[in-house]
DOFI-919816 format. One line per 10 residues: their letters; for each residue x, y, z of N, C-alpha, C. Coordinates in Angstrom, 3 decimals, padded with zeros to 6 digits. Each point is the difference from the previous one (the first is absolute). Example, Ala and Ser with C-alpha at 12.3 -4.5 7.8 and 13.67 -1.06 7.14 Angstrom:
BEGIN
AS = 013.190/-005.690/007.800/-000.890/001.190/000.000/000.900/001.200/000.000  -000.350/001.050/-000.720/000.820/001.190/000.060/-000.770/001.090/000.730
***
This chain:
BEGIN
XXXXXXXXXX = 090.638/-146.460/112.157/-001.308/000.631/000.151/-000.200/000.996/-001.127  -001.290/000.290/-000.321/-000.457/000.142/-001.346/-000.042/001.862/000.827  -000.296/000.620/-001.466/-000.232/001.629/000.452/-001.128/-000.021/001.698  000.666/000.969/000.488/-001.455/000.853/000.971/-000.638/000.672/-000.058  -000.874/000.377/000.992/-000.974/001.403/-000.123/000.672/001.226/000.760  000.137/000.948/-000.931/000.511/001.401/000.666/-001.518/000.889/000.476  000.259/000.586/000.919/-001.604/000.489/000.202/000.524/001.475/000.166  -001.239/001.074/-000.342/-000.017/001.329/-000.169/-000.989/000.353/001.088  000.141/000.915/000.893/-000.984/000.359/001.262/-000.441/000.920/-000.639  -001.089/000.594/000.233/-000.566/001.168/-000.200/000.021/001.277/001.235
XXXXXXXXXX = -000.216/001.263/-000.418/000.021/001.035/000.763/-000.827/-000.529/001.153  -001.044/-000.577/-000.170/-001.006/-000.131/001.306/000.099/-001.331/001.102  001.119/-000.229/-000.164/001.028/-001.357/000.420/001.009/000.200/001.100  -000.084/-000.272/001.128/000.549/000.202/001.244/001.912/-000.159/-000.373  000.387/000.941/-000.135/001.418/000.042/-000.398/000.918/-001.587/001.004  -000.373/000.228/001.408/000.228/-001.904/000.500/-000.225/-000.960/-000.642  -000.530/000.053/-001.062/-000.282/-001.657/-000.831/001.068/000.090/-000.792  000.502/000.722/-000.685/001.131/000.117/-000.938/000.990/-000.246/001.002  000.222/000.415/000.616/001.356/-000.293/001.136/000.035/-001.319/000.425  -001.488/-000.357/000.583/000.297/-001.631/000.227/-000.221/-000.867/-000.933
XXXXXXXXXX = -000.091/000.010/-001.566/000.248/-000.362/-001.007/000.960/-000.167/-000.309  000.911/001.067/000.083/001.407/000.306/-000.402/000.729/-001.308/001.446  -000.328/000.305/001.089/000.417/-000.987/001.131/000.459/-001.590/-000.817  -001.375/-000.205/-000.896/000.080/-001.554/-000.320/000.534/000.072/-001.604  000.890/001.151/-000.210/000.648/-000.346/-001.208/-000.396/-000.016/-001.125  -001.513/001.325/-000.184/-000.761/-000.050/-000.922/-000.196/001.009/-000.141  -000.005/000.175/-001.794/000.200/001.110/-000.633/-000.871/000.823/-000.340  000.285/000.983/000.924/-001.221/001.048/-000.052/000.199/001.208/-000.270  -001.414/001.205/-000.766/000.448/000.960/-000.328/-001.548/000.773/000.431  000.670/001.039/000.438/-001.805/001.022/000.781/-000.061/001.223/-001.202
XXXXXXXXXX = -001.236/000.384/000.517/-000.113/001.082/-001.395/001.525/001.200/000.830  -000.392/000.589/000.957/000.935/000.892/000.553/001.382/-000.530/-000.770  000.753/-001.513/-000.165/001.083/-000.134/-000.066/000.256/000.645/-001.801  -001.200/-000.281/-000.819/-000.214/-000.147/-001.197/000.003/001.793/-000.671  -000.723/000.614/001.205/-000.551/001.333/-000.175/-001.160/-000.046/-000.948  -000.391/-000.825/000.193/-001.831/000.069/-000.710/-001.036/000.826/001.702  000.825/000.168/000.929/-001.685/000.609/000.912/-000.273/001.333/-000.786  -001.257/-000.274/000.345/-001.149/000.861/-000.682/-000.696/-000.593/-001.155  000.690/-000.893/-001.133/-000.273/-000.195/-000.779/-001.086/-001.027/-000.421  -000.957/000.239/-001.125/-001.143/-000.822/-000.396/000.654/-001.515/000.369
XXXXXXXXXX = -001.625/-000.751/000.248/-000.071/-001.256/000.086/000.472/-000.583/-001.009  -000.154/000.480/-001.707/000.565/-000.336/-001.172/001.246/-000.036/-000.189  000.637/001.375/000.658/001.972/-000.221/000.214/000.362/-001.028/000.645  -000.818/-000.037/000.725/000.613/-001.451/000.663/-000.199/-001.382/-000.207  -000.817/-000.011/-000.629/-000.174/-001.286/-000.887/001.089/-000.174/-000.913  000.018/001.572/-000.801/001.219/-000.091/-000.811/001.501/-000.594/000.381  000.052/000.941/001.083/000.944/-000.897/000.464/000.481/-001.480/000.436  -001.165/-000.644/000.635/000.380/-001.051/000.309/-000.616/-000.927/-001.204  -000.144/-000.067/-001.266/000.152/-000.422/-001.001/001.511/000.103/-000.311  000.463/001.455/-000.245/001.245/-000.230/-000.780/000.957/-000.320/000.972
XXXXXXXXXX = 000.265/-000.263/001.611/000.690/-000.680/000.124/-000.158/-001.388/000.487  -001.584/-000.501/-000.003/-000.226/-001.502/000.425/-000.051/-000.083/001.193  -000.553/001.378/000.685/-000.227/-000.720/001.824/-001.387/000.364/000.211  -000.489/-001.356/000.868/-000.969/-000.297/000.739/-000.174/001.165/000.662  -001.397/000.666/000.183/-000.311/000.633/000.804/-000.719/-000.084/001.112  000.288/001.121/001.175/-000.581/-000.414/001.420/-000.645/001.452/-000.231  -001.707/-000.256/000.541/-000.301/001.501/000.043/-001.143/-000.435/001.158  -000.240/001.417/000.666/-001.403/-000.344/000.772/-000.671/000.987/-000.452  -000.064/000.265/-001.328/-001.191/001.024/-000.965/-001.090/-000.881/-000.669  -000.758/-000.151/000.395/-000.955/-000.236/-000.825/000.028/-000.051/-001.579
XXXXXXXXXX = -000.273/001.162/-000.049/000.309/000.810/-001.422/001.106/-001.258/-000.921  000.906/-000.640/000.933/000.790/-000.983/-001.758/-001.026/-001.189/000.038  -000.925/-000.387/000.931/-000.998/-001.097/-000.356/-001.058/000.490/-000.867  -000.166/000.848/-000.138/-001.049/000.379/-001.574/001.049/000.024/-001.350  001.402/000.457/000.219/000.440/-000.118/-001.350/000.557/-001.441/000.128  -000.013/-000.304/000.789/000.368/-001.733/-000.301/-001.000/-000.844/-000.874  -001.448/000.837/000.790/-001.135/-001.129/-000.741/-000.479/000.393/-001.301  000.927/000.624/-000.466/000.006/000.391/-001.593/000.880/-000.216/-000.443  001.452/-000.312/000.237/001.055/-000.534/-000.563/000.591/-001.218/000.344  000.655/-000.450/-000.836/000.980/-001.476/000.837/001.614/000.437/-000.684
XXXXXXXXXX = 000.052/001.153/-000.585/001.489/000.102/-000.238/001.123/000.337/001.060  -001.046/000.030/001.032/001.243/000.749/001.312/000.722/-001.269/000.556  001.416/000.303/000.693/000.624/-001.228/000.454/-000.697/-000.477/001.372  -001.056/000.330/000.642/-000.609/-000.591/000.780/000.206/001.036/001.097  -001.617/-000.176/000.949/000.170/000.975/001.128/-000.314/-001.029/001.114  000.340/000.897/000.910/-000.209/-000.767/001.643/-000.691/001.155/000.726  -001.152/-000.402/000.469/-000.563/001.092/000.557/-001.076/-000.302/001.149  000.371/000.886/001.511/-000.921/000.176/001.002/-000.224/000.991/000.591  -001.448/-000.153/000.317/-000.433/001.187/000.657/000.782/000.828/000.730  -000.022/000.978/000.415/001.065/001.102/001.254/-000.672/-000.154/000.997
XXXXXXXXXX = 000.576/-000.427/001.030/-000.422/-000.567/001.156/-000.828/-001.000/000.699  000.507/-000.967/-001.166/-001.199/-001.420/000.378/001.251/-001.058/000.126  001.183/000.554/-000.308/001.353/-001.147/000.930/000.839/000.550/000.312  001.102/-000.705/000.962/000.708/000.910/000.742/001.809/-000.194/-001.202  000.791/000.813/-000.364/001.171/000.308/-000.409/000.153/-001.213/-000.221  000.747/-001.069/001.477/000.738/-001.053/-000.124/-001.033/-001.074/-000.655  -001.537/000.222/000.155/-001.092/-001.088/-001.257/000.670/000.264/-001.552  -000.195/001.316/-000.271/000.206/000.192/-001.033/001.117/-000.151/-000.597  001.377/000.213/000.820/001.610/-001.174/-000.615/-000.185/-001.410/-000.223  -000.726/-000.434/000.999/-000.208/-001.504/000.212/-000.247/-000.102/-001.553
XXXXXXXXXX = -001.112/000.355/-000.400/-000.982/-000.387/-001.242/000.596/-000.097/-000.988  001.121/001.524/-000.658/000.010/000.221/-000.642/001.530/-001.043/000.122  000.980/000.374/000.634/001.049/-001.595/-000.014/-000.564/-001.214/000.154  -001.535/-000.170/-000.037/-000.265/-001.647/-000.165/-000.193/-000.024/-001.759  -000.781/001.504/-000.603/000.307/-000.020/-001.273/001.021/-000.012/-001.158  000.859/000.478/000.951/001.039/000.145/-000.879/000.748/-001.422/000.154  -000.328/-000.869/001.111/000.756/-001.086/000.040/-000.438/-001.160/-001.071  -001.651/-000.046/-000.150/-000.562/-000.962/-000.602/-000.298/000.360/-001.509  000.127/001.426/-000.429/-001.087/000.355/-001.010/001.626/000.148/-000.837  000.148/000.291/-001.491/000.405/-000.012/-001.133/000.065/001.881/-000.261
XXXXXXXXXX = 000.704/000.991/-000.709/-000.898/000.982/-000.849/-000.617/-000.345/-000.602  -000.208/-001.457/-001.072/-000.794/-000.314/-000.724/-001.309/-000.306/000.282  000.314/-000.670/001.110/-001.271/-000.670/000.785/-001.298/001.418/000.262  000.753/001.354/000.256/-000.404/001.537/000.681/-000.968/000.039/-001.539  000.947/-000.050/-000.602/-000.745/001.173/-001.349/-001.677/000.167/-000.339  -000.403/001.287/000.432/-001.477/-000.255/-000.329/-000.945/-000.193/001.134  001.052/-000.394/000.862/-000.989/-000.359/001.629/-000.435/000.643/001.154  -000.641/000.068/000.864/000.027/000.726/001.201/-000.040/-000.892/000.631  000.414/000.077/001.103/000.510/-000.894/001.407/-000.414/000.889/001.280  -000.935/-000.102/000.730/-000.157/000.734/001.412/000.359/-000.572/001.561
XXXXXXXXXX = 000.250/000.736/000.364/001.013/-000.088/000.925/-001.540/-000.427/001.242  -000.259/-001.041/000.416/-000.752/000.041/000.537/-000.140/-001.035/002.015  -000.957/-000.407/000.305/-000.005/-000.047/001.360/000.879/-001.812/000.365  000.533/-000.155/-000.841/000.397/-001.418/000.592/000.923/000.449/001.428  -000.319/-001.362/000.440/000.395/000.145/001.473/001.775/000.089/000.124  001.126/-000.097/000.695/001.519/000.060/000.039/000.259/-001.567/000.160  -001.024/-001.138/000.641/000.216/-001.679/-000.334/-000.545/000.080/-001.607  -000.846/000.466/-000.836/000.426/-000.674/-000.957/000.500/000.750/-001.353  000.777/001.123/000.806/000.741/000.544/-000.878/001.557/-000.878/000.066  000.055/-000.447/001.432/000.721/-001.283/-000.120/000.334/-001.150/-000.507
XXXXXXXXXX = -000.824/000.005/000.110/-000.763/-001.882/-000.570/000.669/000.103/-001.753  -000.870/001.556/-000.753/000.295/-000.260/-001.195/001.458/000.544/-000.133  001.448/000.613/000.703/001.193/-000.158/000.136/000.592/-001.121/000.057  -000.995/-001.156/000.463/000.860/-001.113/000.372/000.027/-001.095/-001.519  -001.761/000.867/-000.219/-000.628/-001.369/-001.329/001.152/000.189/-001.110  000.030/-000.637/-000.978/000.445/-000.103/-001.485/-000.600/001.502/-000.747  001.077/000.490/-000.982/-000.380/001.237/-000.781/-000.677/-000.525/-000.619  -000.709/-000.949/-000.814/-001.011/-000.329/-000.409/-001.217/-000.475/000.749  000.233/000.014/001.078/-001.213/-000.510/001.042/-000.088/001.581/000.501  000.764/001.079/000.413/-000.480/000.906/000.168/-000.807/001.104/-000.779
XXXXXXXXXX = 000.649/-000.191/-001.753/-000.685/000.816/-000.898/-001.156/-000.285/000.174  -000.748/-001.255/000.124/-001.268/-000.349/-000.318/-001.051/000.398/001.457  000.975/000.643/001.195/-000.813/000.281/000.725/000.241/001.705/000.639  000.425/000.627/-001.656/-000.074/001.340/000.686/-001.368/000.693/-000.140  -000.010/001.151/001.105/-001.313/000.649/000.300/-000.355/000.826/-001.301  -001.463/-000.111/-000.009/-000.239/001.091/-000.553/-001.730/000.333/000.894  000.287/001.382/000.459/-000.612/000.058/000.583/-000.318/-000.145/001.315  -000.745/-000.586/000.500/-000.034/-000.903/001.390/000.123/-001.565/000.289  -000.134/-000.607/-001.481/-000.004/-001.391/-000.350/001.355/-000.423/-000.554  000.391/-001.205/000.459/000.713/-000.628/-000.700/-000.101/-000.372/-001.631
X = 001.101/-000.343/-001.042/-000.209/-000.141/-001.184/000.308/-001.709/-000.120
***
């Protein structure tokens, strides 16, 4: 198996997602672990440029500098309080199962309302049958 995605939580990121991340053997790093809290939205970009992890944020604020850049290694991002903890592991280990870092670079991915059958369904499909049907948004891709 080819490289993975390491993902970076942000301060505004339920410290439980990193833990049940870490559960499935995936490499994660929170701003607290990093000691970036407090710090600009820009430090943290910085950061997860220079070390290549995907970010999880429920700030708003990195979807405007996203839609001006594509140099970031890719974000994952949902609203605060529009899914519950164990949605949001689901998602992000269905991303990390199907998606590349390469595949990330430049992208946003939202964590959005698919149901727990076909968050199944695409566990069961082919990593190439699932890339082609990750969310963005509320729609399938």
């Amino acid at each position: 198996m080819g490289e993975r995605i390491r993902f970076h939580l942000d301060e505004n990121v339920d410290p439980a997602i990193g833990l049940g991340l870490r559960r499935y053997g995936i490499d994660v790093t929170t701003t607290n672990d990093v000691e970036l809290r407090t710090q600009s939205d820009e430090v943290q970009l910085v950061f997860i440029q220079e070390t290549q992890r995907v970010l999880f944020t429920q700030d708003a604020d990195f979807l405007i500098i996203a839609s001006s850049r594509l140099d970031h290694p890719g974000i994952t991002y949902c609203k605060k309080g529009t899914r519950s903890i164990g949605e949001i592991i689901e998602t992000l280990v269905l991303i990390y199962e199907v998606m590349t870092p390469e595949e990330m670079v430049g992208r946003v991915e939202f964590v959005s309302n698919e149901s727990s059958s076909e968050r199944r369904c695409l566990r069961r499909a082919t990593p190439t049958h699932c890339k082609s049907m990750l969310l963005i948004g509320d729609r399938f891709l």
